[in-house]
N, C-alpha and C positions, 0 to 999 in steps of 0.2 A: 455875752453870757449865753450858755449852751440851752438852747430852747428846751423842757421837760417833754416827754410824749405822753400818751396816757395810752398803754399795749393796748388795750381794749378797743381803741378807736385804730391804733393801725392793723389789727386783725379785721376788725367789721368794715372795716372802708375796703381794705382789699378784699373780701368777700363780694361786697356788692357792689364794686366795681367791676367785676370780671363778671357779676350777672348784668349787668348794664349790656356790658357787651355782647354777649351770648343772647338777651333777650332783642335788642335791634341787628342782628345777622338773623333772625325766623322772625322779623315782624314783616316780610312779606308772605307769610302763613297765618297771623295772628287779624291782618286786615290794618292792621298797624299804617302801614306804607303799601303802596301801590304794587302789582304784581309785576316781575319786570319785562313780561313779554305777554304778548295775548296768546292763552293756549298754557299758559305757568298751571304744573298741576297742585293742585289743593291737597297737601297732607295733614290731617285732620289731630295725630301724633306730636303734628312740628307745632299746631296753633295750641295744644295742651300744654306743649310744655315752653312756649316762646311765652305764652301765661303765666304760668306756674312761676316760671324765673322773674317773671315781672313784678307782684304782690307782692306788697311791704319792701321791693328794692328803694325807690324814691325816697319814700316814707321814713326809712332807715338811713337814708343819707341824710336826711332834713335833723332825723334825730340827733344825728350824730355832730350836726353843725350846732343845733342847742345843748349840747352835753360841751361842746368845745366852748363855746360862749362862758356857760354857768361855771365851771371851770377856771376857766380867765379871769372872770370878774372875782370869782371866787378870790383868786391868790391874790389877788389888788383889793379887798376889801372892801370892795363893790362900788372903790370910789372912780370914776372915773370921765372923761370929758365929753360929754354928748356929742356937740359940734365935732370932735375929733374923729370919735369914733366913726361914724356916720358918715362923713366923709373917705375915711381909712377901707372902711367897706363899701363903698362906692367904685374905690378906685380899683379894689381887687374883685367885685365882682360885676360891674355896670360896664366898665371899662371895657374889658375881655368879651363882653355879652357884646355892646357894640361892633368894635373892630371885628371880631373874628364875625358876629352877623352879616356885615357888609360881605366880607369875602364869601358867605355863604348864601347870602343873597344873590352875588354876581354867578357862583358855581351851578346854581341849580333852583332859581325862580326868575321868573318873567320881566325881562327888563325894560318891556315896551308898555308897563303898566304905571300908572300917573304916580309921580314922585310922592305927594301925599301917602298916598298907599305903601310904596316902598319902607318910608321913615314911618310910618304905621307898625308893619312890619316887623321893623328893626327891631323898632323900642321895646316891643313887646319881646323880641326873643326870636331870631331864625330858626323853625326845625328844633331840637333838641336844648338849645340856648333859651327856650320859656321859662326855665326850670332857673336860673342866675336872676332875672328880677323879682320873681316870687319868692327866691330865700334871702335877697337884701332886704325888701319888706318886712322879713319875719325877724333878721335884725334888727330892724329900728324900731317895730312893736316892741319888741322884747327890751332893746335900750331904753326906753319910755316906762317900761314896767319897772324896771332895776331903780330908774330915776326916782320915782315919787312911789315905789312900794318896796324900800330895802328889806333885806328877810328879817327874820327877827333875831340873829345876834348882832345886825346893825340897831337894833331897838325900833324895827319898825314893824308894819302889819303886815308883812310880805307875804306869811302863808296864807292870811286868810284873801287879801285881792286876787294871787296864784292862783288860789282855788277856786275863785269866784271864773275869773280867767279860761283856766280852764276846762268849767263845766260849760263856760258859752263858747269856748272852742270845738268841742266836743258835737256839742248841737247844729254848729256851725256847719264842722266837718260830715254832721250826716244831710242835711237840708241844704246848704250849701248857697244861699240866697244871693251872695255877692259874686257870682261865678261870671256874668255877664262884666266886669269891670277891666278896663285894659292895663296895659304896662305891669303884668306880672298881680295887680292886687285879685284879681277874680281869683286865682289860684292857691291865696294865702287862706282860705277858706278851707280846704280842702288838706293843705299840711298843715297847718301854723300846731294844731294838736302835739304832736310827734316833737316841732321845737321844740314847745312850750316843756312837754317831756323830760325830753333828753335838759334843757337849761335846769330845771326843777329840782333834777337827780342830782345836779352837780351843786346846787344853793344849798341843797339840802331841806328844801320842803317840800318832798318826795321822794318815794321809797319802795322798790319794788319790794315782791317776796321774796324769803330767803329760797337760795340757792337749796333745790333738792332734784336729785333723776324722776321723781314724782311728778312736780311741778311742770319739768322740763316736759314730759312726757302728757300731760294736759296739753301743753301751749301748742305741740304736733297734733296733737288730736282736733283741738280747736281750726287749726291753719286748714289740716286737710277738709275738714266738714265745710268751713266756711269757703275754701278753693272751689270745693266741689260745687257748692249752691250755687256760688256765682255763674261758674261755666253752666249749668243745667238751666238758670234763670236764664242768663245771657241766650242760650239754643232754642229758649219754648217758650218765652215769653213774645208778645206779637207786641209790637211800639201803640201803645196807649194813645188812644185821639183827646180824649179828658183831661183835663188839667189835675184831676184827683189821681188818677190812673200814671200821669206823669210823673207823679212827687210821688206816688208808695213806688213804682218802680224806682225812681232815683234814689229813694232814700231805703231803698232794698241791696240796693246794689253799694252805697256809701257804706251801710252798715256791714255786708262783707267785708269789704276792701277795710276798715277798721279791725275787723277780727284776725285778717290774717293778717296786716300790718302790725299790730300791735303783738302777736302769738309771736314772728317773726322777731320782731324788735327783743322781747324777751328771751326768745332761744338764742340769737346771737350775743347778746350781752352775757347772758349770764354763763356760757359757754366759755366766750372769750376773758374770762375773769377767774376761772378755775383756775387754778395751783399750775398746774403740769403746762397749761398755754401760755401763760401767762412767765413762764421759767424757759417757755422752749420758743417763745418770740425773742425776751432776751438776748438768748443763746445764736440770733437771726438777724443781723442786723440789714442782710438783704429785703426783710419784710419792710422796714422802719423807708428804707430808699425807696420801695416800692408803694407805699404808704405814702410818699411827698410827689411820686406820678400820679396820683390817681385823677386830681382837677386837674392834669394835662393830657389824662386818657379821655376823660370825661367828654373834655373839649373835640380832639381828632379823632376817637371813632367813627362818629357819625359821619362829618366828612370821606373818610373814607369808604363805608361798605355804603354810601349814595354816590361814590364816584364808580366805585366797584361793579353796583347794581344795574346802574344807569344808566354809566356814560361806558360802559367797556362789552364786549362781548363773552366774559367769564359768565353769562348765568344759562347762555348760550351751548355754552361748549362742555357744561358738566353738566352731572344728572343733579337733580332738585334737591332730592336725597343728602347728596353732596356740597350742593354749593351756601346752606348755611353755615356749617363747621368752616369748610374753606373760608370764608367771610370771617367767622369768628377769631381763625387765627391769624389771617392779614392784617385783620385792624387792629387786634392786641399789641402784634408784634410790631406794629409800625408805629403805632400809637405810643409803643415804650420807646422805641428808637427816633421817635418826634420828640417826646419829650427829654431824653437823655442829650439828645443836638441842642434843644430850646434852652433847657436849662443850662449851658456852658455859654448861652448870650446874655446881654445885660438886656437885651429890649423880654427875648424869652423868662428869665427872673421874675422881671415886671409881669406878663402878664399869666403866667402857668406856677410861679416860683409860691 
């Protein structure tokens, strides 16, 4: 049976995919990753906007993994097998976190460091791979919720636990208390919000505003004030010795990063749902192909612009200026042509398919 898409999700993923990449080629300006020579000059331009492309990128793909969820269940009638489930997303997303950690462990971390540490490591996510154990967690919360709080045209009390849900995600995501916790859960603090979202939207006990150039044009106004604070906080703020001083700045800083996530999450959705995009993705079926690369761009970028960075003399031989676009379009274009190789093997299927 021919799998359904939902245009909306292959517009927005390819959107923030391509910021993905664009935002790790200038995270040697952003402070992100290490500078890759002593003497790298500081462009103050590149760590603005290596930012700017960062805000509500994560956050938006977490969404979009609960809109895919709420969705699925949705068409099944929200009947479905715990155990299985759980397992099924294990394998597509623990699996790949694994394996490919290993190799990325071997490529570019210290291997005369005690094996404990190593599989420490791992588990948790090499590099760019933290982001795969913290959105299988937000799966299996989420499956647990479906479980024992079906919505209410299954006849249960789903909106109202939702909501309950969350308002302590919400709170969670600004204060943040479990962030110290390994294997991916310290970080379900900080998006499970955005699942919870995106799933919500698709149950249907949740709702944004309707569609207006009004509305849209708040959620811009919103993103930029709240970009702005951040970076002005982030320049002039001195690191608090207080543990008072600790939590308002931290939860200064969470409360942006909500505003332009969430500004963000609503300009792209509701964008990607108009008439005219929505008829002229149809009309694309290159987007839909490019739309099933994207958890296999996700995976080899980073690999490469830390081979690029690191191990080669490209940052050397170009001006500064230059060598993060160069980065940006190596790892795009290699990344599609990784994926395009990967996907015509049965081991590649498995783990990027």
């Amino acid at each position: 049976m021919k799998r359904q898409l939902l245009t909306d999700v292959v517009a927005i993923r390819v959107v923030l995919i391509v910021l993905l990449v664009m935002y790790h080629a200038l995270c040697p300006f952003t402070e992100g990753w290490r500078i890759p020579y002593e003497g790298f000059r500081d462009i103050v331009a590149y760590e603005w906007l290596g930012l700017l492309v960062h805000q509500g990128q994560l956050e938006g793909m977490t969404f979009l993994s609960g809109l895919l969820l709420g969705w699925g269940l949705y068409k099944k009638s929200n009947h479905f097998d715990f155990g299985k489930s759980v397992a099924k997303k294990a394998q597509r997303i623990l699996v790949p976190c694994f394996l490919f950690g290993i190799l990325y462990y071997l490529l570019f971390y210290d291997l005369s460091a005690n094996w404990t540490a190593i599989l420490y490591r791992i588990l948790n996510g090499c590099g760019h791979l933290w982001y795969l154990p913290m959105i299988f967690w937000c799966f299996v919360i989420t499956y647990i919720l479906a479980r024992y709080a079906p919505p209410p045209n299954q006849g249960g009390k789903g909106k109202f636990y939702f909501n309950v849900v969350l308002a302590l995600s919400l709170f969670v995501a600004v204060v943040n208390p479990v962030q110290a916790l390994p294997f991916g859960l310290g970080r379900v603090g900080q998006y499970y919000v955005y699942f919870l979202m995106g799933f919500g939207l698709k149950q249907g006990v949740l709702s944004l505003p309707k569609d207006s150039g009004r509305d849209i044009l708040r959620a811009v106004g919103i993103f930029v004030v709240a970009f702005c604070s951040f970076m002005l906080l982030k320049d002039r703020w001195q690191v608090a010795s207080s543990f008072i001083g600790k939590a308002a700045r931290l939860a200064t800083f969470n409360i942006c990063t909500l505003l332009t996530a969430m500004s963000l999450i609503y300009i792209l959705y509701n964008l990607s749902n108009r008439t005219k995009v929505v008829e002229w993705l149809k009309a694309k079926p290159v987007m839909i192909t490019l739309s099933g690369y994207c958890y296999g761009v996700y995976i080899y970028q980073q690999f490469i612009l830390q081979y690029l960075y690191y191990k080669t003399s490209v940052p050397l031989l170009v001006n500064e200026y230059a060598l993060p676009w160069i980065g940006f379009a190596v790892a795009l274009v290699l990344s599609l042509l990784l994926c395009w190789v990967s996907l015509k093997t049965r081991v590649g299927r498995f783990l990027i398919g």
